[in-house]
C-alpha positions as CSV (number, residue, x, y, z in Angstrom):
1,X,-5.0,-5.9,46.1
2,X,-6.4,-3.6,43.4
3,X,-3.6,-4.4,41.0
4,X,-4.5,-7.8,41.7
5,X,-8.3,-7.5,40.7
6,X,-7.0,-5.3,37.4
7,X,-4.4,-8.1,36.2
8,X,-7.6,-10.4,36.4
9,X,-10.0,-8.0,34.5
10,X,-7.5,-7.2,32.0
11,X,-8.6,-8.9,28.7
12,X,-5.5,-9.9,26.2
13,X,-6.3,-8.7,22.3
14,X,-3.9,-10.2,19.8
15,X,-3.7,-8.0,16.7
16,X,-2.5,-10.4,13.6
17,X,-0.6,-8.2,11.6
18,X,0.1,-8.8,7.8
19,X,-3.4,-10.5,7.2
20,X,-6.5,-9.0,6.2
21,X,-9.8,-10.1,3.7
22,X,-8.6,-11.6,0.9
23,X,-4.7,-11.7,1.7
24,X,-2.2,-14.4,2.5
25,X,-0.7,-14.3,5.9
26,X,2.9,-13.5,6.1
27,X,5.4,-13.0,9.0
28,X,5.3,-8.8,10.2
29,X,8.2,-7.5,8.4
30,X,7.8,-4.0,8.6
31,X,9.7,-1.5,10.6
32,X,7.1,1.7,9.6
33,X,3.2,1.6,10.4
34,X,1.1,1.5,7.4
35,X,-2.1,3.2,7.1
36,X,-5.3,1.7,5.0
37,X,-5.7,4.3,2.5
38,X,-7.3,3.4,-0.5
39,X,-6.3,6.0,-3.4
40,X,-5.4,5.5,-7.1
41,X,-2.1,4.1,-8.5
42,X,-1.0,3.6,-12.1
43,X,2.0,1.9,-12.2
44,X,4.1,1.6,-15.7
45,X,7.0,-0.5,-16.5
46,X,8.1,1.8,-19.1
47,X,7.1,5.1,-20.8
48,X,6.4,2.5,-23.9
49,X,3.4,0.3,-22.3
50,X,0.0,1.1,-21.1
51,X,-0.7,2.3,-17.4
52,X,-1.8,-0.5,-14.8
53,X,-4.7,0.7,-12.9
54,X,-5.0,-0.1,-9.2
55,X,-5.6,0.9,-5.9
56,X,-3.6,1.4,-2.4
57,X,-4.7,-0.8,0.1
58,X,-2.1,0.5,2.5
59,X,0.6,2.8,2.8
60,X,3.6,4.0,4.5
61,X,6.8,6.1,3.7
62,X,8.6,3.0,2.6
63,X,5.8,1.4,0.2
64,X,2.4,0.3,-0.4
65,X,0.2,-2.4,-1.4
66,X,-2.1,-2.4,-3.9
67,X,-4.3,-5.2,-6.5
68,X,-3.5,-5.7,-9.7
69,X,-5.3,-8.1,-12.4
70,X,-1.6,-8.0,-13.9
71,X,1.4,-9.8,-12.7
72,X,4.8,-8.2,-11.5
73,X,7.6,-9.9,-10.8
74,X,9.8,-9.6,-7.8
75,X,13.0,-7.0,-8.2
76,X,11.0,-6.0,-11.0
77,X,11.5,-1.8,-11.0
78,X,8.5,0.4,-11.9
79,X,6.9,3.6,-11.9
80,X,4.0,4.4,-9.4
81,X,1.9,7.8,-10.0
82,X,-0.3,8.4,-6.7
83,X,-3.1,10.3,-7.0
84,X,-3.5,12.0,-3.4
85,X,-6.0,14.0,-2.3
86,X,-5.2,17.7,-0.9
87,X,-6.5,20.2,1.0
88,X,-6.2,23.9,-1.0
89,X,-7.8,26.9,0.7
90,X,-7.9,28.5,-2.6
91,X,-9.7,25.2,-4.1
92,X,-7.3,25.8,-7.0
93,X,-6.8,21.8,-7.0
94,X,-8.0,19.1,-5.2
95,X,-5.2,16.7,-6.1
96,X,-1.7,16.1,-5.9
97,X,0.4,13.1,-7.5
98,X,3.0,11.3,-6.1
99,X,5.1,10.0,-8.7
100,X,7.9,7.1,-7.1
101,X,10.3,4.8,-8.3
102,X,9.2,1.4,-6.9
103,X,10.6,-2.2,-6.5
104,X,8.3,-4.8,-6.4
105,X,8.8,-7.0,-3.3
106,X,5.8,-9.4,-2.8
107,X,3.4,-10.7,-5.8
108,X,0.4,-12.6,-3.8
109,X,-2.3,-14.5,-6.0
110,X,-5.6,-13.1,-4.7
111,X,-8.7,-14.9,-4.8
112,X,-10.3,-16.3,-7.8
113,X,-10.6,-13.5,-9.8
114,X,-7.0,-13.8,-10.7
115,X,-6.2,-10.7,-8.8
116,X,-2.5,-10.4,-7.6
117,X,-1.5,-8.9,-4.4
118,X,1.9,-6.3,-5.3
119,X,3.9,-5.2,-2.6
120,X,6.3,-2.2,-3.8
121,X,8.7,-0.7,-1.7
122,X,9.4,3.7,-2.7
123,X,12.9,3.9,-3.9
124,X,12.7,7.3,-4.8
125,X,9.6,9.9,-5.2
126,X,8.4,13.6,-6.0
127,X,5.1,15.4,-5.6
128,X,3.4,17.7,-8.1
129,X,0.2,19.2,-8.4
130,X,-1.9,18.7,-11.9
């Protein structure tokens, strides 16, 4: 009787994974949990060009997501420098990079601002302090 009256209490929440403000929906593809961290990424195609600046949107151990007012392409390889914050007793630094070898999976055109959405999945990484 009591599981009864729980099974008709019980509310049903659908979580939509994959879609948040601003971003085109796409079918859950991921096999790690990200988490909506929003820290500093320069990505570089080559030590020859200029740094793009960005931002994380989300992260996990296989890749993040970040905006970009330039285009990648997919397959394209880059370099990603995280800048992570750290906790240091001795407040020696407050920072830590990541540097990683990434592949760009996903481009999304966000918005009208002419924003892209850049999905890059970690090939390969190290962490340093400044």
């Amino acid at each position: 009787m009591m599981a009864k009256s729980l099974e008709r209490t019980t509310t049903h929440v659908e979580f939509k994974r994959g879609v948040d403000a601003g971003r085109a929906p796409h079918p859950e593809r991921r096999r790690r949990v990200r988490t909506n961290v929003h820290w500093p990424v320069l990505l570089l195609r080559d030590q020859n060009e200029e740094a793009v600046e960005s931002q994380t949107l989300d992260l996990s151990v296989n890749g993040f997501y970040c905006l970009s007012k330039t285009s990648f392409a997919a397959g394209e390889s880059l370099i990603g420098l995280l800048k992570l914050p750290t906790h240091d007793p001795g407040e020696r630094t407050a920072q830590g990079h990541l540097e990683c070898r990434v592949t760009v999976v996903r481009v999304d055109p966000v918005g009208a601002d002419g924003q892209f959405g850049i999905a890059c999945q970690i090939e390969d990484y190290r962490f340093s302090r400044p």
